[in-house]
N, C-alpha and C positions, 0 to 999 in steps of 0.2 A: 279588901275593898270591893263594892257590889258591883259588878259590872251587868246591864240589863243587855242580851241578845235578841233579837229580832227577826224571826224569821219569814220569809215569802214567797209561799207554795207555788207551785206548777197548777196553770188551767186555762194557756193558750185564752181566749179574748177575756175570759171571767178575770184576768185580772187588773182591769181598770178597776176591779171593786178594792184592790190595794190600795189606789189612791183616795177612794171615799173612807176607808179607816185612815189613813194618813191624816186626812182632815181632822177626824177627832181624834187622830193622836195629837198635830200638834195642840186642838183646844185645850187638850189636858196636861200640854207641856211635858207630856213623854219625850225622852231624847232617850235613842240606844246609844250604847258604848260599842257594838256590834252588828255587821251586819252578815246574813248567809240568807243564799234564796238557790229556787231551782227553775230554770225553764221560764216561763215570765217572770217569777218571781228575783229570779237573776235578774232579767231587763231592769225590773223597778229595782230592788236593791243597787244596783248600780249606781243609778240616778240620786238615789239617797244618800249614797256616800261619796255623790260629788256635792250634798247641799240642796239640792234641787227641793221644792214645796212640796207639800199635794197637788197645788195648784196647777205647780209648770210639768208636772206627771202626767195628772189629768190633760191637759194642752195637749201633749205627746199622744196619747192613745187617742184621741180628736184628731190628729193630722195623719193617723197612720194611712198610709198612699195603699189601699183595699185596693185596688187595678191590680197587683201584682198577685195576689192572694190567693184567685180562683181559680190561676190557668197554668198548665204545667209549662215549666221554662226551658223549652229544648229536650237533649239528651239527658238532663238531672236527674237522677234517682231519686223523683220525691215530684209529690204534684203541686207543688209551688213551690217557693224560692223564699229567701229571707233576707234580700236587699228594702225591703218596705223597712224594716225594724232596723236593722242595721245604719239603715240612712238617718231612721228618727232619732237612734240612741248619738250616733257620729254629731249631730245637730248640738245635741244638747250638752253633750258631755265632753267634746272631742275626741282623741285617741292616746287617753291617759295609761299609764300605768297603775298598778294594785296600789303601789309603794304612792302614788300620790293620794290619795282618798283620803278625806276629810274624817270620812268613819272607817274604820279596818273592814276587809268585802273579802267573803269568800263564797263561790260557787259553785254550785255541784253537776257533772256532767258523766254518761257512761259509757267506758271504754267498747268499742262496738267488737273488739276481738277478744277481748278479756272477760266483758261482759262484767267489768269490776266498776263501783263509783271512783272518779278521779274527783277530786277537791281541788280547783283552782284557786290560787291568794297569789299569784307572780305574772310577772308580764303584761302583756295590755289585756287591757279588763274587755272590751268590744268584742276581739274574737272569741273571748273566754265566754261571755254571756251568750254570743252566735250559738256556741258548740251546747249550750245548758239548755239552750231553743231548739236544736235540730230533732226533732220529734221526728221519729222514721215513719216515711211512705208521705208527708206531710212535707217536710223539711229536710235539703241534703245534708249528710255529714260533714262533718267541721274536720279539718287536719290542723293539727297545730301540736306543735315540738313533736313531731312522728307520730302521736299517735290519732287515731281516726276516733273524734269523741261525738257523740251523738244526747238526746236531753235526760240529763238527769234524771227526771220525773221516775225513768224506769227504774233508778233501784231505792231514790232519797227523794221523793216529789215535796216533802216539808220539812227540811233539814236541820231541825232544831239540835237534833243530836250534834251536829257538825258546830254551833252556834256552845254548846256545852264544850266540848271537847278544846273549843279555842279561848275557854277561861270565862265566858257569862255564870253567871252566878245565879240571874234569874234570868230567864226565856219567856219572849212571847212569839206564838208560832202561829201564821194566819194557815190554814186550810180551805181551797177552795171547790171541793169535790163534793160538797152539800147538795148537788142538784137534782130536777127532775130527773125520774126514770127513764131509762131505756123505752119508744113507743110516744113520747109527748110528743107531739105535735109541734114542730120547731116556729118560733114565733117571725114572721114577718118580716124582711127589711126595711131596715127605716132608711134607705139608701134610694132614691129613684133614678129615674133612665134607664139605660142600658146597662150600666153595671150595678142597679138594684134588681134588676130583674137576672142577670147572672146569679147573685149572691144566692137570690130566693131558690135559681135551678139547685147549686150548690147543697144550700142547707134539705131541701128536698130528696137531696140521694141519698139513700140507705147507707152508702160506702161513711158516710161522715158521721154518721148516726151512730151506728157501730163503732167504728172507730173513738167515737165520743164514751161510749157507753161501756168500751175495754180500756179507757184510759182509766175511765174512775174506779173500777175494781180492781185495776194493777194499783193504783196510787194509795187506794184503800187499805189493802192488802196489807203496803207497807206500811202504811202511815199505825194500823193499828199494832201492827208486829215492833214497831221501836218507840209506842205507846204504851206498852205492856213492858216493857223495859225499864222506859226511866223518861214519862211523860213531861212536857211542857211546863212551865208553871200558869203559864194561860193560853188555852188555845183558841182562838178565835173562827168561828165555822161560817163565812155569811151564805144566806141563805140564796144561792147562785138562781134556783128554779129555772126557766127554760132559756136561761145565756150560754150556751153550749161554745165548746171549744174552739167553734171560728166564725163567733156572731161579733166581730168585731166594728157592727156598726150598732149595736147596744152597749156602747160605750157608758151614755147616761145611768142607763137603768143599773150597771153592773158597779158604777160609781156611788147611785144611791144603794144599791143593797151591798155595799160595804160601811156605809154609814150608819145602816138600821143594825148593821150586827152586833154596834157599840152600844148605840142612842138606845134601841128598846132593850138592854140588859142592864138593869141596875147593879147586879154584881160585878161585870165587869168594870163598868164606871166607877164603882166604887176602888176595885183593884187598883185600876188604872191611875186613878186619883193620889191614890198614895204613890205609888211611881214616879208619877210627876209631882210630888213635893219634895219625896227623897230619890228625886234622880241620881240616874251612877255618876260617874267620873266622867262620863263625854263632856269636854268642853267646846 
């Protein structure tokens, strides 16, 4: 029996563009029988496998409470905190377990002593998503069942192998590391007052730039290394250009440039199309 897997890459704000594909997934009446993500990609995966739209995804990345985002919170070991996301996911989803999800969720996080991928599918899905977000220097570590897990992205940032391994048959795996160069010019906040004009110091400092510009050659790295393995059967690349890792008030734009990565590729659409006439077994 065909089971379609669905995967949803790591890239910190770029990925409100997972809910602009969502949109023309559901146009094309794609339904996964599976779902695995990393780092934001966990957050939406989540959400997907409590049911939730494009729509009420999209909503979500619109409300996220950016106050918390820019300023280090105390003693943390990380220059912000992850009660914004946490709050937003708790909203939406409540504080379900793996064993309830409408679609099977599994997500990827990395052991920070181990330095090994752990794959969560048990217990409550919230902390499990927190620890697949904990991006180090950015976001503190996550403890849960002993061990100290931190975000995924470092060793599985588009986990489609994990989405094979749990019995998909065919994989689609979004990648969101398509973006401008290290050196662009980071675009503007669309955010005003005082905490538009924070954002803009933010996005201005080198520390974040870099940081942006070593995520996507570590995610690279891997992504092409379990590529050369036993690739995707559709990988989906939107075209992120200058929505950088915590321009999370270019929500819109990173929404529509996941929509153009369907809408302007005739071949996918065409892929796509058959999927959704002969979708899998999700019911």
């Amino acid at each position: 029996m065909n089971k379609l897997g669905l995967t949803f890459g790591g890239g910190g704000a770029r990925g409100a563009a997972h809910a602009g594909i969502l949109y023309e997934l559901e146009a094309l009446n794609v339904k996964a029988d599976l779902l695995t993500g990393t780092s934001i990609g966990a957050f939406v995966a989540s959400m997907v496998a409590f049911s939730k739209t494009a729509k009420e995804i999209h909503q979500v990345f619109e409300k996220i409470d950016l106050s918390g985002l820019y300023h280090r919170p105390g003693n943390n070991p990380a220059l912000s905190n992850i009660n914004s996301f946490e709050n937003a996911l708790v909203d939406v989803i409540g504080r379900p377990d793996f064993a309830q999800a409408d679609i099977p969720l599994a997500v990827v996080t990395t052991n920070l002593v181990t330095r090994q991928e752990v794959v969560l599918d048990e217990g409550d899905v919230v902390s499990a998503v927190m620890a697949s977000m904990a991006f180090p220097i950015l976001l503190p570590p996550v403890e849960r069942s002993g061990l100290t897990l931190v975000d995924g992205g470092l060793v599985n940032n588009v986990p489609f192998d994990v989405a094979r391994a749990r019995g998909a048959t065919q994989v689609i795996a979004i990648d969101l590391g398509n973006s401008a160069p290290y050196g662009t010019a980071p675009a503007p906040s669309q955010t005003t007052g005082l905490l538009g004009r924070a954002v803009n110091v933010a996005k201005r400092q080198q520390l974040f730039q870099v940081i942006t510009s070593v995520t996507d050659i570590i995610t690279d790295r891997s992504l092409q290394a379990r590529m050369a393995i036993s690739p995707p059967d559709l990988l989906i690349r939107p075209k992120m250009d200058d929505v950088g890792l915590i321009d999370f008030d270019m929500t819109a734009k990173a929404v529509l440039v996941g929509r153009k990565a369907i809408r302007e590729n005739p071949i996918i659409i065409e892929k796509l199309r058959q999927w959704g006439i002969n979708k899998g077994s999700h019911k």
